[in-house]
N, C-alpha and C positions, 0 to 999 in steps of 0.2 A: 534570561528574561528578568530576572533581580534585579541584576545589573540598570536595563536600560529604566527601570522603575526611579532607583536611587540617583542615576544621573538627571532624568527628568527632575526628581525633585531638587537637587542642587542648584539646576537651572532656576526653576521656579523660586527658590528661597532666596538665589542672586537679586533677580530681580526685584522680587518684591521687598527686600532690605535695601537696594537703590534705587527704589520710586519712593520709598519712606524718609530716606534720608537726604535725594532731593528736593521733596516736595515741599512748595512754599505755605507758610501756615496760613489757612483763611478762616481764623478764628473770628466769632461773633459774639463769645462771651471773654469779656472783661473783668477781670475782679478790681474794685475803685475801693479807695477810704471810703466812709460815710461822711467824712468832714468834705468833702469835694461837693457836697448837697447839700449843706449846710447842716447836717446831723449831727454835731455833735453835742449840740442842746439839750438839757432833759427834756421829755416830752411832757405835754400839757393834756390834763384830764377836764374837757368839758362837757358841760351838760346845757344844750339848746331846747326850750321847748317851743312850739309853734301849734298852729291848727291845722289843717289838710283840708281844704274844699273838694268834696268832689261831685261835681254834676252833670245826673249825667244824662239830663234832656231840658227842651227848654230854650228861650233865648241868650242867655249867657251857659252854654252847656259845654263845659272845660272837658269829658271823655264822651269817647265816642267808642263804636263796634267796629273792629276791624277786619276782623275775620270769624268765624264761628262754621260751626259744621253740621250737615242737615240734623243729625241728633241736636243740637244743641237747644234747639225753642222748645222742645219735649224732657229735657233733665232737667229735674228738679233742682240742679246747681246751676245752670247754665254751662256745666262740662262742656269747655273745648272752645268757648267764646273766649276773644280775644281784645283788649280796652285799650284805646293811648289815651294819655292823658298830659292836657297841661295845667293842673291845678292847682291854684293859689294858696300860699303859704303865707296865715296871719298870725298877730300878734296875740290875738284875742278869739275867741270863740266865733266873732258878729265879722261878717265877710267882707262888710265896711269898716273893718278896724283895719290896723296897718300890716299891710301888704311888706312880709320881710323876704320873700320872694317864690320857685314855682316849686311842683313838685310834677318833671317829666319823662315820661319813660311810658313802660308798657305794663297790666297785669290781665293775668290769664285766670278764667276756671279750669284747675289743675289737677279737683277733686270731685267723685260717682256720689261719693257719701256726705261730705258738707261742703260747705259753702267754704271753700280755700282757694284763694289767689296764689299765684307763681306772681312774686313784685318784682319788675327789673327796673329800678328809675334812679333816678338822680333827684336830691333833693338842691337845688340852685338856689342861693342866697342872694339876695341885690340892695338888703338893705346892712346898715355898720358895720364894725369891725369885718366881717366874713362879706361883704359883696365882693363878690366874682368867684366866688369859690362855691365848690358843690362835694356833698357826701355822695356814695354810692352805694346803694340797698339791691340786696340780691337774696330774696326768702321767701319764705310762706306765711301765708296771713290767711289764718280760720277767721273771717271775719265776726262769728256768735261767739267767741270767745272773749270776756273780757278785756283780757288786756294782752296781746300779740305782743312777742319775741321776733325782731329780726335782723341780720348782721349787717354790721356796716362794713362794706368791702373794699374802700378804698375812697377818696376821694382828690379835689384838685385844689391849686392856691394854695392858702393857708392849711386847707386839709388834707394836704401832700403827706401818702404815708399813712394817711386816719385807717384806724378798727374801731369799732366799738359795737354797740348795739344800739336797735330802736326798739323802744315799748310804743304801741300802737294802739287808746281807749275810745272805743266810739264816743261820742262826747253828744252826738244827734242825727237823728236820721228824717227829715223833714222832706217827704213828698218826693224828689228828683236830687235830695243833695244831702251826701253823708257826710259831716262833720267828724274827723277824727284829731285826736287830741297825739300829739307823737312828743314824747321826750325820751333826747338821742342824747347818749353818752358814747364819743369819742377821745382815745388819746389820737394826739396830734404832736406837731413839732411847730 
C-alpha cells in the first residue's frame, strides 16, 4: 500500500515539474528604470493655494445630494448622505475672482458624532503653468475644525507621481456657500 502512495507521488511530482517548466510566462508585472518616465529629475516641492466654492443650493448650485439613507434627514450630521460636486477653484476668496479651475469628486457624511466628510475629488487646474493637470485627495475633513489635514494621493500631467498634503480653513460660510481656503503642498517631478 506504501508502495502505490510513493509512486502516485512520483507521478504527480513528474508532472507538475513539466507543466512548470513548460509553461509559458504571462507575467503582468514589469520592473522598468524610472528614467523610462522621465524620473530621473529631483522632484519639485510645491505649495498651491486657491479657495473652494461650495454651493450647495440655489441657482448657481455646484453640489448636490446624491444618495442619503432614511436615517439620514434625522442625524444630526447628516450620517450616510452622500454630495458630488463640481466647485470652482479661485484665486481670491470673491467667486468672481479668477477661476484657476474645479474641485470634482464626491464627499460623504462618514461620521454619528461630528460633522466629518469622507473627500474623494480631484482637484482640476485650468488655469497656468498646471492647466490639465489635477491632484487627487482621499481623507477626512471634521469640517468645525479649524484647519483639516488631508492627503494628496496621486495626481495627473505635471502632477504625475504627486504626494503631499491639503490643509483645508473655512475662510466663510454665507447662507448656501462655504468658502474654504486649501493650501496644498505637493512634491512632484
Amino acid at each position: 500500500m506504501a508502495k502505490f502512495h510513493f509512486s502516485t507521488l512520483i507521478l504527480i511530482s513528474f508532472i507538475f515539474i513539466t507543466t512548470i517548466s513548460t509553461a509559458k510566462s504571462h507575467s503582468f508585472v514589469q520592473t522598468i528604470s524610472p528614467t523610462t518616465l522621465g524620473l530621473h529629475k529631483p522632484q519639485k516641492l510645491s505649495h498651491i493655494r486657491f479657495y473652494f466654492h461650495d454651493i450647495i443650493g440655489g441657482k448657481n448650485q455646484t453640489a448636490i445630494r446624491v444618495a442619503s439613507s432614511p436615517a439620514s434627514d434625522k442625524s444630526p450630521t447628516g450620517f450616510g448622505s452622500v454630495m458630488m460636486m463640481d466647485d470652482p477653484l479661485t484665486a481670491k476668496p470673491e467667486l468672481d475672482s479668477q477661476i484657476v479651475g474645479r474641485a470634482q469628486g464626491i464627499y460623504a457624511s462618514a461620521s454619528q458624532s461630528e460633522l466629518g466628510f469622507l473627500m474623494v475629488l480631484n482637484f482640476v487646474f485650468t488655469q497656468g503653468k498646471y492647466n490639465g493637470s489635477s491632484l487627487s485627495v482621499l481623507g477626512r475633513n471634521t469640517v468645525e475644525s479649524a484647519v483639516r489635514e488631508m492627503p494628496i494621493v496621486g495626481g495627473s500631467g505635471l502632477f504625475r507621481f504627486a504626494r503631499g498634503y491639503a490643509h483645508a480653513s473655512t475662510h466663510s460660510i454665507i447662507t448656501l456657500e462655504a468658502v474654504v481656503e486649501y493650501n496644498v503642498y505637493v512634491f512632484h517631478y
